[in-house]
N, CA, C and O of each residue as an XYZ file, in Angstrom:
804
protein
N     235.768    232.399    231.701
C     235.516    233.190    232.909
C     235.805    234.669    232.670
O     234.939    235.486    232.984
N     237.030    235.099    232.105
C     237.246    236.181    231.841
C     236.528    236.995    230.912
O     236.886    238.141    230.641
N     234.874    236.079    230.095
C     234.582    236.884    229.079
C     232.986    237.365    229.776
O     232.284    238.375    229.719
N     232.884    235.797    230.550
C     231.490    236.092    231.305
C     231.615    237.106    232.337
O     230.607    237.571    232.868
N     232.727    237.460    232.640
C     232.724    238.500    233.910
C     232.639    239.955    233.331
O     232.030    240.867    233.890
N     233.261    240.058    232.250
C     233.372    241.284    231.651
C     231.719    241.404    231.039
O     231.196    242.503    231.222
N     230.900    240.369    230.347
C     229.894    240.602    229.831
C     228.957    240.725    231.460
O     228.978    241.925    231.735
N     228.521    240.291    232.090
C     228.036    240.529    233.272
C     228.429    241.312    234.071
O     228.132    240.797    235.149
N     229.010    242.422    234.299
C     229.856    243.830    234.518
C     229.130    245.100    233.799
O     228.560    246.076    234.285
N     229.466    244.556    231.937
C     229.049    245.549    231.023
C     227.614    245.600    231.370
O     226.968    246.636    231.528
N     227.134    244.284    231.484
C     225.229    244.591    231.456
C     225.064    244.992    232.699
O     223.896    245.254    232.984
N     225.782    245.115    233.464
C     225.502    245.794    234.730
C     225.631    247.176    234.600
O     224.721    247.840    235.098
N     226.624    247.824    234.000
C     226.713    249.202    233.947
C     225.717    249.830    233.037
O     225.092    250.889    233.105
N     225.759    248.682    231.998
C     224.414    249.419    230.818
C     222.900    249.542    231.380
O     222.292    250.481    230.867
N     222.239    248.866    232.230
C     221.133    249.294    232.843
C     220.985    249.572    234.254
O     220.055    249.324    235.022
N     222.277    250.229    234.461
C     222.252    251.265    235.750
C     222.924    252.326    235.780
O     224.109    252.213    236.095
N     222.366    253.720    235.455
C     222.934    254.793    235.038
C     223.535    255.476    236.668
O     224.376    256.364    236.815
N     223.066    255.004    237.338
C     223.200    255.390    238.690
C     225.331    254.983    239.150
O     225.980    255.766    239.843
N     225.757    254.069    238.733
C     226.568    253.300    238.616
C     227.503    253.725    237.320
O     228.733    253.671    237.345
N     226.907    254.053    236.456
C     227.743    254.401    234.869
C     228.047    255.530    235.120
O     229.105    255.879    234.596
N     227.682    256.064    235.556
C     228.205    257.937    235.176
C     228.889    258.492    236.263
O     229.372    259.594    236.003
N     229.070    258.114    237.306
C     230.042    258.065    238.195
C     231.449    256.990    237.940
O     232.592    257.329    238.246
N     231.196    256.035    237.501
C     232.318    255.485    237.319
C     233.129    255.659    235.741
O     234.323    255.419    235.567
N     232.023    256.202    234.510
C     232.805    256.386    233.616
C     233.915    257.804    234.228
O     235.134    257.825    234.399
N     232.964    258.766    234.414
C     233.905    259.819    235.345
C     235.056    259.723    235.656
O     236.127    260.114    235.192
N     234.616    258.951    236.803
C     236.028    258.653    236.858
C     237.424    257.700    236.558
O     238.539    257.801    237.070
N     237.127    257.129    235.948
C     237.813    256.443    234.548
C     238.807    257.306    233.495
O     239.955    257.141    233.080
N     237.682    258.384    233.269
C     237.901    259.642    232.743
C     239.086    260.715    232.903
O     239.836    261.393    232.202
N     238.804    260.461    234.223
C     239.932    261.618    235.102
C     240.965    260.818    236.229
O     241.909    261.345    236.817
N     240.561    259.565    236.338
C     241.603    259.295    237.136
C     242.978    259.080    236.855
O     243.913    259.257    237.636
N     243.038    258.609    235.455
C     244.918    258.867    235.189
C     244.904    259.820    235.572
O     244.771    259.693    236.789
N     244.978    261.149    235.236
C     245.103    262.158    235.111
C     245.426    262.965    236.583
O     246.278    263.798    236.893
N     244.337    262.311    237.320
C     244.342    262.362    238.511
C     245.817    262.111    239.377
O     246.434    262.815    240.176
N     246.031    260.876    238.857
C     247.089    259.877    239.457
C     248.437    260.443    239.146
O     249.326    260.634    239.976
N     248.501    260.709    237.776
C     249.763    260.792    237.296
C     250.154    262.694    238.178
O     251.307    262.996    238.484
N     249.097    263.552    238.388
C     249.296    264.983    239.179
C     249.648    264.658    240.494
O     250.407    265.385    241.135
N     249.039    263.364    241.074
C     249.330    263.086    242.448
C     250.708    262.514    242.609
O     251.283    262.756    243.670
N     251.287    261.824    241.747
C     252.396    261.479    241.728
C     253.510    262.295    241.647
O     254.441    261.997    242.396
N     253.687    263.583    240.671
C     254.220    264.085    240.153
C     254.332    265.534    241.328
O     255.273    266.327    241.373
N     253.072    265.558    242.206
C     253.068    266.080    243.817
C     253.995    266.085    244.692
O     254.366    266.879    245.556
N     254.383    264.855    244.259
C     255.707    264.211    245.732
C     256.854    264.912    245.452
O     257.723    264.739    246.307
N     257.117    265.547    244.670
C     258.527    266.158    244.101
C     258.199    267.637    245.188
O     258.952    267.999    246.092
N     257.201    268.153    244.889
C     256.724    270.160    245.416
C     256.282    269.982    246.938
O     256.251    271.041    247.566
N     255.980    268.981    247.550
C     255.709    268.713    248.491
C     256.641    268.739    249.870
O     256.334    269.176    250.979
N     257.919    268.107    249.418
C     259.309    268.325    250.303
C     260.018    269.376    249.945
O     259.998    270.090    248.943
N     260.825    269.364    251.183
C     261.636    271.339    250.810
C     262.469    271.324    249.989
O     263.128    270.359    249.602
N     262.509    272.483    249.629
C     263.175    272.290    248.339
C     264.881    271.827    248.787
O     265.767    272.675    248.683
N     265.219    270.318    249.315
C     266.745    270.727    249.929
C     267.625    269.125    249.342
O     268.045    268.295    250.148
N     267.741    268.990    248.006
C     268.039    268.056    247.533
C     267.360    266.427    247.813
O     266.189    266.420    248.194
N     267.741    265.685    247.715
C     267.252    264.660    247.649
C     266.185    264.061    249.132
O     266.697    263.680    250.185
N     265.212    264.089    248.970
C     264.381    263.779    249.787
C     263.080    262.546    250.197
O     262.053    262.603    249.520
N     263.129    262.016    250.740
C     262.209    260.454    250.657
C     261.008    260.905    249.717
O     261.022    260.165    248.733
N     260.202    261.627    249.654
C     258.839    261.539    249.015
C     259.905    261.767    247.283
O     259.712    261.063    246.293
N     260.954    262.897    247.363
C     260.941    263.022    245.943
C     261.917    261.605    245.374
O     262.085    261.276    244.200
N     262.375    261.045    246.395
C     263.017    260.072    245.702
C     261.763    258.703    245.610
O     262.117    257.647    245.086
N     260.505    258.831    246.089
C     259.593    257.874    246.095
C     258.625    258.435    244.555
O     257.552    257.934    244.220
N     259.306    259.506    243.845
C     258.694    260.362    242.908
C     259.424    259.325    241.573
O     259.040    258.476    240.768
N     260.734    260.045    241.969
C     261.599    259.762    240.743
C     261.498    258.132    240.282
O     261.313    257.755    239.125
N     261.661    257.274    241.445
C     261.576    255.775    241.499
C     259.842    255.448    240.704
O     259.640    254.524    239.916
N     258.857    256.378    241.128
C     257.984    255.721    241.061
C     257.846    255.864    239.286
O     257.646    254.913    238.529
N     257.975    257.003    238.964
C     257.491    257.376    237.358
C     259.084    256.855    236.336
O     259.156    256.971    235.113
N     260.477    256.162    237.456
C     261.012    254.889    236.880
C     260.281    253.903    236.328
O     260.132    253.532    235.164
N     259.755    253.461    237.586
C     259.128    251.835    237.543
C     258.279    252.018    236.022
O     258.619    251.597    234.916
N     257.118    252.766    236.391
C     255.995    253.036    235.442
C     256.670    253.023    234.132
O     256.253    252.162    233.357
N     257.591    253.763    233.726
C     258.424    253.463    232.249
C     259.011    252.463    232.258
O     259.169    251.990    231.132
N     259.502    251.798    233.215
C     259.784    249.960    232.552
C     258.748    249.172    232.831
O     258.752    248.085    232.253
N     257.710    249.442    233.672
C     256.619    248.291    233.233
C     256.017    248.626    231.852
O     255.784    247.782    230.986
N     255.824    249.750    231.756
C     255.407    250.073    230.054
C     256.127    249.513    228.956
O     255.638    249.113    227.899
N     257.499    249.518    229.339
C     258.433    249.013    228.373
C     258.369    247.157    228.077
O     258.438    246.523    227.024
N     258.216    246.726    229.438
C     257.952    245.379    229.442
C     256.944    245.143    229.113
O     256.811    243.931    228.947
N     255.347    246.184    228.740
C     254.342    245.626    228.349
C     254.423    245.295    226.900
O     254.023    244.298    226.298
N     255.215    246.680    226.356
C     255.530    246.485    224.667
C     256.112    245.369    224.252
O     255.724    244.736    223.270
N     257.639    244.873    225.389
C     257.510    243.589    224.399
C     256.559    242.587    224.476
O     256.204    241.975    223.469
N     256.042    242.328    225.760
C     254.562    241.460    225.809
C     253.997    241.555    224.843
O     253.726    240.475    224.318
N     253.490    242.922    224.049
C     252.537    242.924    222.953
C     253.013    242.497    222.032
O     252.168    241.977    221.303
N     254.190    242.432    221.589
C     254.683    241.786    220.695
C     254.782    240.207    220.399
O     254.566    239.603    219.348
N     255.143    239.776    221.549
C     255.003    238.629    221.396
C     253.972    237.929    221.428
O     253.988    236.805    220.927
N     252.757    238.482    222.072
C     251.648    238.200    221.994
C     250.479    239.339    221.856
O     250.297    240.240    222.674
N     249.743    239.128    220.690
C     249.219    240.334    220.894
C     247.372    240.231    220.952
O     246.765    240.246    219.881
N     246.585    240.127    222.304
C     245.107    239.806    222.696
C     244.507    241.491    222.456
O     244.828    242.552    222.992
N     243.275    241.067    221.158
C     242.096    241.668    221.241
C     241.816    242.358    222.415
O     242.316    242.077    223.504
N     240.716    243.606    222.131
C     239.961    243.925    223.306
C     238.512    243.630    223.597
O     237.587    243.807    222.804
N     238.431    243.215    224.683
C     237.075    242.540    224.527
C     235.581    242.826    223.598
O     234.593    242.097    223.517
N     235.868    244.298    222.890
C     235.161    244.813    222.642
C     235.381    244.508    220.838
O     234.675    244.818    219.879
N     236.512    243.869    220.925
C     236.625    243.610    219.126
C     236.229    242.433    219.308
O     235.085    242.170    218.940
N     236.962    241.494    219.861
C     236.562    239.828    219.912
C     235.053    239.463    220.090
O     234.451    238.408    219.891
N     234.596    240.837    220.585
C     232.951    239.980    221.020
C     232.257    241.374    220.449
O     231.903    242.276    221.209
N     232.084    241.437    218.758
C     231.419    242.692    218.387
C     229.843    243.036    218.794
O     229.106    242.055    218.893
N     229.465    243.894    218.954
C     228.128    244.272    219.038
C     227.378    243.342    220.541
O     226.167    243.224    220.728
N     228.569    242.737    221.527
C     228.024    242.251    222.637
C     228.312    243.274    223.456
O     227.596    243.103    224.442
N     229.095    244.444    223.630
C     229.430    245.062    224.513
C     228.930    246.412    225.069
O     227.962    245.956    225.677
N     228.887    247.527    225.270
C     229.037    248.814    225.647
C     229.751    249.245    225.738
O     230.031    248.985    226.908
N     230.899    250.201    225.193
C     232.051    250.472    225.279
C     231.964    251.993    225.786
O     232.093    252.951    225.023
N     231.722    252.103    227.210
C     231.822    253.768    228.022
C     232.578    254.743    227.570
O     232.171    255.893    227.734
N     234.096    254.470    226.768
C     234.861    255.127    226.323
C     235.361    254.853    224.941
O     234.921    254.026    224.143
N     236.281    255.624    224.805
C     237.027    255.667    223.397
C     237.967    254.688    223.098
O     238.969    254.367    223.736
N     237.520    254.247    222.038
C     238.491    252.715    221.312
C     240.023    252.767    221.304
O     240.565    253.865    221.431
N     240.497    252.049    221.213
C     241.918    251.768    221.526
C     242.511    250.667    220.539
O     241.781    249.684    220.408
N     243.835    250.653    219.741
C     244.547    249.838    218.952
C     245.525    249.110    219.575
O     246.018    248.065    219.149
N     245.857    249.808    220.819
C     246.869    249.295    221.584
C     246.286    247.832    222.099
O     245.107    247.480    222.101
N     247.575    246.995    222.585
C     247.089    245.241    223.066
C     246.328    245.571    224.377
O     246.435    246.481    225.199
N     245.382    244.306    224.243
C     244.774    244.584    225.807
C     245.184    243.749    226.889
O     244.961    244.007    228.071
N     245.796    242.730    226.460
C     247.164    242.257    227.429
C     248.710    242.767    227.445
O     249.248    243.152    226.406
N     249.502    242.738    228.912
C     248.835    243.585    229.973
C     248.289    244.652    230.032
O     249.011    245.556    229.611
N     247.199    245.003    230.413
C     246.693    246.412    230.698
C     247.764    247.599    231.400
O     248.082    247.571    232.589
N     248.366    248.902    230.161
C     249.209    250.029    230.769
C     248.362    250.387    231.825
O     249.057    250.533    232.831
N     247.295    250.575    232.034
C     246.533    251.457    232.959
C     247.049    250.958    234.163
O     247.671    251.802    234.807
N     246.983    249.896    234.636
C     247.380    248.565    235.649
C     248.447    248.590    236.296
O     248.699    248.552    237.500
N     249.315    248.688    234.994
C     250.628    248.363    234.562
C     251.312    249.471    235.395
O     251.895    249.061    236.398
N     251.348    250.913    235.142
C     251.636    252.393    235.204
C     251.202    252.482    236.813
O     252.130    252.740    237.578
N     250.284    252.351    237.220
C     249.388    253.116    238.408
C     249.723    251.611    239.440
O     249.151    252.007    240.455
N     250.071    250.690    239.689
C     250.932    249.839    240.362
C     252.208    249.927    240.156
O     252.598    249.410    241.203
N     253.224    250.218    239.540
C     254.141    250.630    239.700
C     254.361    251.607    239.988
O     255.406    251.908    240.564
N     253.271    252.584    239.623
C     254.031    253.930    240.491
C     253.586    253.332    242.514
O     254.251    253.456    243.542
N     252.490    252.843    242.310
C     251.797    252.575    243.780
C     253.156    252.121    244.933
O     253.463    252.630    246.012
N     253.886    250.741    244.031
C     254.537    249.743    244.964
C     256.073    250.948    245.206
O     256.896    251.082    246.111
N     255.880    251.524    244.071
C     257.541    252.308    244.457
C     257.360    253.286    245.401
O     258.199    253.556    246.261
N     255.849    254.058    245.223
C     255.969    255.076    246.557
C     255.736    254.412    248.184
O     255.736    255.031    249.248
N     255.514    252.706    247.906
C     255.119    251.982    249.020
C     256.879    251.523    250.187
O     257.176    251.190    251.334
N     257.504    251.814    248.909
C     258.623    251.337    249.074
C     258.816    252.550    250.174
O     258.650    252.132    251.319
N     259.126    253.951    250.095
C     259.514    255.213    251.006
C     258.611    255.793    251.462
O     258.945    256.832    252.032
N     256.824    255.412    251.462
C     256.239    255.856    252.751
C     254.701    254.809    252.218
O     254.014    254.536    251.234
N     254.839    254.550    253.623
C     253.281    253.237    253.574
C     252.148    253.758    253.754
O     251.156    253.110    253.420
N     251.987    255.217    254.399
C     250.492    255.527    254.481
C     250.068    256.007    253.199
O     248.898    255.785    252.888
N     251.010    256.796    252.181
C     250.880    257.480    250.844
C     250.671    256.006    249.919
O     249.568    255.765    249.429
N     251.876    255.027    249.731
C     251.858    254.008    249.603
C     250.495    253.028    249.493
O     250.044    252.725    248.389
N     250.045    252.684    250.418
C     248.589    252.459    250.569
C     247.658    252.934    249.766
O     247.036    252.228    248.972
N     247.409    254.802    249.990
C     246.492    255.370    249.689
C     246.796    254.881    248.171
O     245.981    254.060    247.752
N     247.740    255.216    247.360
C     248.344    254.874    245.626
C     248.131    253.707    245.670
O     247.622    253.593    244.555
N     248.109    252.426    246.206
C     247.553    251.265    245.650
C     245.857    251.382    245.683
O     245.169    251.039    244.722
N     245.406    251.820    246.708
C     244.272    251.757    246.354
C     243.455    252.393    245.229
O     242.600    251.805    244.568
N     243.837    253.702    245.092
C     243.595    254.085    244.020
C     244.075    253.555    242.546
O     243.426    253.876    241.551
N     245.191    252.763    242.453
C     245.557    252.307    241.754
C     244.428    250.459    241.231
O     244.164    249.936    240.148
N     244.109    250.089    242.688
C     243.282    249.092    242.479
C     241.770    249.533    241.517
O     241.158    249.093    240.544
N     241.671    250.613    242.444
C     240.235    251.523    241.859
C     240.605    251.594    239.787
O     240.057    250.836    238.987
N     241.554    252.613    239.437
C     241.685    252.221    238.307
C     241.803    250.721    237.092
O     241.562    250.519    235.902
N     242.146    250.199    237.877
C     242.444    248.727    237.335
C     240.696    248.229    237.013
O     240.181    247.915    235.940
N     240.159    248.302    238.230
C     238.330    247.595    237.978
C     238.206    248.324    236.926
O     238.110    247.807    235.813
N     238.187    249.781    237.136
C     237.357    250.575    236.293
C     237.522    250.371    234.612
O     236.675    250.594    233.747
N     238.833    249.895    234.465
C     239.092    249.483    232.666
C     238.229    248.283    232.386
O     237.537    248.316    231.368
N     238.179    247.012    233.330
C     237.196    246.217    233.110
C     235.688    246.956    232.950
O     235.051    246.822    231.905
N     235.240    247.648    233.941
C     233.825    247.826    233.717
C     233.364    248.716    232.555
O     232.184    248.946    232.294
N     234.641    249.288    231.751
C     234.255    250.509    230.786
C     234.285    249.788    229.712
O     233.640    250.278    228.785
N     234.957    248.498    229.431
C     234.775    247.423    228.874
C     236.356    247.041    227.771
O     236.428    246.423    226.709
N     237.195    247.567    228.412
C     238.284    247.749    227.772
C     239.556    246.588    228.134
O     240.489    246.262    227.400
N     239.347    246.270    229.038
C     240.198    245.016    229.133
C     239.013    243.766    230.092
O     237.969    243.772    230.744
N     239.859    243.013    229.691
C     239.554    241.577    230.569
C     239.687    241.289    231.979
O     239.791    242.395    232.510
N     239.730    240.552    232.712
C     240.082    240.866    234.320
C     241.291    240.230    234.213
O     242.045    240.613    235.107
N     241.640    239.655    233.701
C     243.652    238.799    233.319
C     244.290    240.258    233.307
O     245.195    240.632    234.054
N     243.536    241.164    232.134
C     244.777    241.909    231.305
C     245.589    243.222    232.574
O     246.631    243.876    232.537
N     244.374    243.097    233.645
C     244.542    243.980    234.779
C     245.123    243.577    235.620
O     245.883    244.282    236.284
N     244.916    242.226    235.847
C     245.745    241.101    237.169
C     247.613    241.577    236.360
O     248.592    242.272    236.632
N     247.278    240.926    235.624
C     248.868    241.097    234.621
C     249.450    242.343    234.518
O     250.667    242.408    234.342
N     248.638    243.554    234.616
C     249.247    245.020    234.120
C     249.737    244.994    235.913
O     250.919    245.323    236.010
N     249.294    244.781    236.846
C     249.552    244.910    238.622
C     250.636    244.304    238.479
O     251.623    245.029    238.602
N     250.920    242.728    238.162
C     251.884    242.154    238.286
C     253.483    242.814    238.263
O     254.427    242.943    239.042
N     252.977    243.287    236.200
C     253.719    243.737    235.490
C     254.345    244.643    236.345
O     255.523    244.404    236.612
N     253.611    246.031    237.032
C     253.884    246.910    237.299
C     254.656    246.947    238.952
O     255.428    247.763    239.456
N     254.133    245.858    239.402
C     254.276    246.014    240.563
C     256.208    245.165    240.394
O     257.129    245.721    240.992
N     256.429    244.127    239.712
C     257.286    243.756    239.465
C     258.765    244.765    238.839
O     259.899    244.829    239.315
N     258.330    245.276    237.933
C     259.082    246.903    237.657
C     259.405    247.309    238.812
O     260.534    246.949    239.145
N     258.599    248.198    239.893
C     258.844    248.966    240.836
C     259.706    248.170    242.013
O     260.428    248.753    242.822
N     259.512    246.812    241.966
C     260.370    246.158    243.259
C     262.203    246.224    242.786
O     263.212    246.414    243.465
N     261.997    245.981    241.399
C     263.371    245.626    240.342
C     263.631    247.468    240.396
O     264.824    247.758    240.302
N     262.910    248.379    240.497
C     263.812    249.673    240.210
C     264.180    250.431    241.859
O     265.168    251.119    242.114
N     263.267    250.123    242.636
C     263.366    250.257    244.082
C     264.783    249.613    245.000
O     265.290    249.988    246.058
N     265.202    248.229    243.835
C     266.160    247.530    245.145
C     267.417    248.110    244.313
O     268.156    249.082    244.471
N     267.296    246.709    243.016
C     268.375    246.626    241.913
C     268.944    248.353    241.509
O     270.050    248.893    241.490
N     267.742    248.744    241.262
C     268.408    250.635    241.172
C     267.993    251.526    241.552
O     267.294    252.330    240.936
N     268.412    251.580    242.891
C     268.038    252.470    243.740
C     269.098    252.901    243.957
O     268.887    253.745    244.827
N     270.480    252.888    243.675
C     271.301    254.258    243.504
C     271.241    254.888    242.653
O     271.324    256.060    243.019
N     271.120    254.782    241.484
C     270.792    255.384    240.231
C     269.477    256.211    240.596
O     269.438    257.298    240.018
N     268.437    255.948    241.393
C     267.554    256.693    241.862
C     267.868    257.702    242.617
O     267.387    258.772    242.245
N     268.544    257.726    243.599
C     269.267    258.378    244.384
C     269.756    259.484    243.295
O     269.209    260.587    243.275
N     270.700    259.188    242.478
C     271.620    259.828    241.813
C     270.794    260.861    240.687
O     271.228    261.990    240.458
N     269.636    260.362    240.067
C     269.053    261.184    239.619
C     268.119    261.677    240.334
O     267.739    262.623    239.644
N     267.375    261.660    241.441
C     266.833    262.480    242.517
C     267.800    263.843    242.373
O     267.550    264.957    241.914
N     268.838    263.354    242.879
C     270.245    264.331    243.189
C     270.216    265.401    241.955
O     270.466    266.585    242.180
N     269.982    265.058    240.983
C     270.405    265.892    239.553
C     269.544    266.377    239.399
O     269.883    267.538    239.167
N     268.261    266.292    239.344
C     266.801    267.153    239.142
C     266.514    268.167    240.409
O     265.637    269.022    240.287
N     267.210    268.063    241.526
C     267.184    268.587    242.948
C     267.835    269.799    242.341
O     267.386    270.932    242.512
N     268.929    269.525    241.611
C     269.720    270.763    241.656
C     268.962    271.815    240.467
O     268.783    273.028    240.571
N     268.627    270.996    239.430
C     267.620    272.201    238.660
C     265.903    272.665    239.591
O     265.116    273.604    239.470
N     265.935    271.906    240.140
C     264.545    272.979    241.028
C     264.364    273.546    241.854
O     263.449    274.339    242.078
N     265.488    273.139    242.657
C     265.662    273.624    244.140
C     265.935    275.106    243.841
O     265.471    275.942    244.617
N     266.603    275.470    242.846
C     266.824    276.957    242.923
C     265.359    277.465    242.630
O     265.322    278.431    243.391
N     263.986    277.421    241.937
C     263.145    277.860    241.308
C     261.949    277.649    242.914
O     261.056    278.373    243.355
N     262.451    276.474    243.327
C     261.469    276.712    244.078
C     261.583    277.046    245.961
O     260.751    277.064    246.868
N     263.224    277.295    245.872
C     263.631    278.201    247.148
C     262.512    279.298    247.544
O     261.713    279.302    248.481
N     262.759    280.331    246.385
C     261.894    281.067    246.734
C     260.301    281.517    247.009
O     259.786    282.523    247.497
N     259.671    280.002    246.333
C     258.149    279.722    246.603
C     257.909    279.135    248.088
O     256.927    279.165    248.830
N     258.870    278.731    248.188
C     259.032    278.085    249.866
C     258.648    278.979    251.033
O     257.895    278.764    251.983
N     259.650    280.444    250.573
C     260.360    281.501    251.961
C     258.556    281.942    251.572
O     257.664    281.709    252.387
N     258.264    282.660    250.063
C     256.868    282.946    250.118
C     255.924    282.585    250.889
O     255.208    283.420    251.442
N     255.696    280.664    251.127
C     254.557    280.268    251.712
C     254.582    280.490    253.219
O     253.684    280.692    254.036
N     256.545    280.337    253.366
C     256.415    280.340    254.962
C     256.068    282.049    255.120
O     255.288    282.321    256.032
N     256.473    282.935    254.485
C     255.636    284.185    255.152
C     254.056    284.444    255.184
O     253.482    285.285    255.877
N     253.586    283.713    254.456
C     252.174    283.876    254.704
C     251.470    283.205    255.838
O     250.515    283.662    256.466
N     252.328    281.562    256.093
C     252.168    280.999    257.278
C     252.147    281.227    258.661
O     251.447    280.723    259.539
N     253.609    282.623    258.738
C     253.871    283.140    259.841
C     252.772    284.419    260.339
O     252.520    284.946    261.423
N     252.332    284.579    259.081
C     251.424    285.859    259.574
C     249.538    285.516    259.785
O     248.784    286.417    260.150
């Protein structure tokens, strides 16, 4: 199931350009995307120590480094092809090859854990990051880079991280919220008083 879906996907994207070039796109740019939107939640609250979005920051790009960490030993212990080696010259491969395992999928893995941890300290942002996070997950299947398991598994993975760094250490979150507050808050006091004078006038 997991090979016919990916091959019936790929031949879908390969003779519909209408469909390919919008979604390699964004494939393209959506880490990139994700990881700026995340990294948002910190500049977004005032600069006044520890604050729900930046502590939904710090927690979230936690999680994302221990689901990554838990994917490595996964790969180790088991380490699955990408659909595009196991099944040579059946595929289309939209993007650039990869050595890394394709079980669990980091892409998955990373962008659900950051999703479930910012779900944890606000649900409408929360939301919006899973969905986009769902959006990334298809898109590795259709570019032909993982399987539909290796994505179910990278969510799991990730989403499992973020519940374990959200409950189990969430003072330690707290506590380093607290410590990065104090190196920015001074730098960005004064970008603050800036915006509010332009606001007032």
């Amino acid at each position: 199931m997991d090979w016919s879906m990916v091959h019936d996907l790929n031949e879908f994207m390969r003779t519909h350009d209408l469909v390919e070039d919008p979604i390699t796109l964004f494939a393209s740019l959506a880490v990139a995307i994700y990881a700026l939107a995340t990294i948002a939640l910190w500049f977004v609250s005032p600069p006044n120590g520890v604050q729900r979005l930046r502590l939904a920051c710090t927690s979230a790009l936690a999680s994302a480094a221990a689901g990554l960490l838990f994917n490595q030993a996964i790969g180790h212990l088991w380490f699955r092809e990408r659909p595009y080696v196991e099944h040579p010259g059946s595929l289309v491969l939209f993007t650039h090859p990869s050595k890394d395992p394709s079980f669990p999928s980091d892409h998955a893995t990373a962008s659900f854990a950051i999703a479930v941890a910012v779900l944890f300290f606000h649900r409408r942002l929360g939301v919006a990051f899973l969905v986009a996070a769902s959006a990334i997950a298809v898109s590795r299947v259709l570019i032909a880079m993982h399987y539909p398991s290796d994505v179910i598994a990278g969510a799991i993975t990730g989403s499992v991280a973020a519940i374990a760094v959200c409950t189990l250490a969430r003072p330690l979150m707290v506590r380093l919220t607290g410590l990065a507050a104090r190196i920015t808050d001074p730098l960005l006091r004064p970008l603050w008083r800036v915006g509010d004078r332009f606001a007032q006038n």
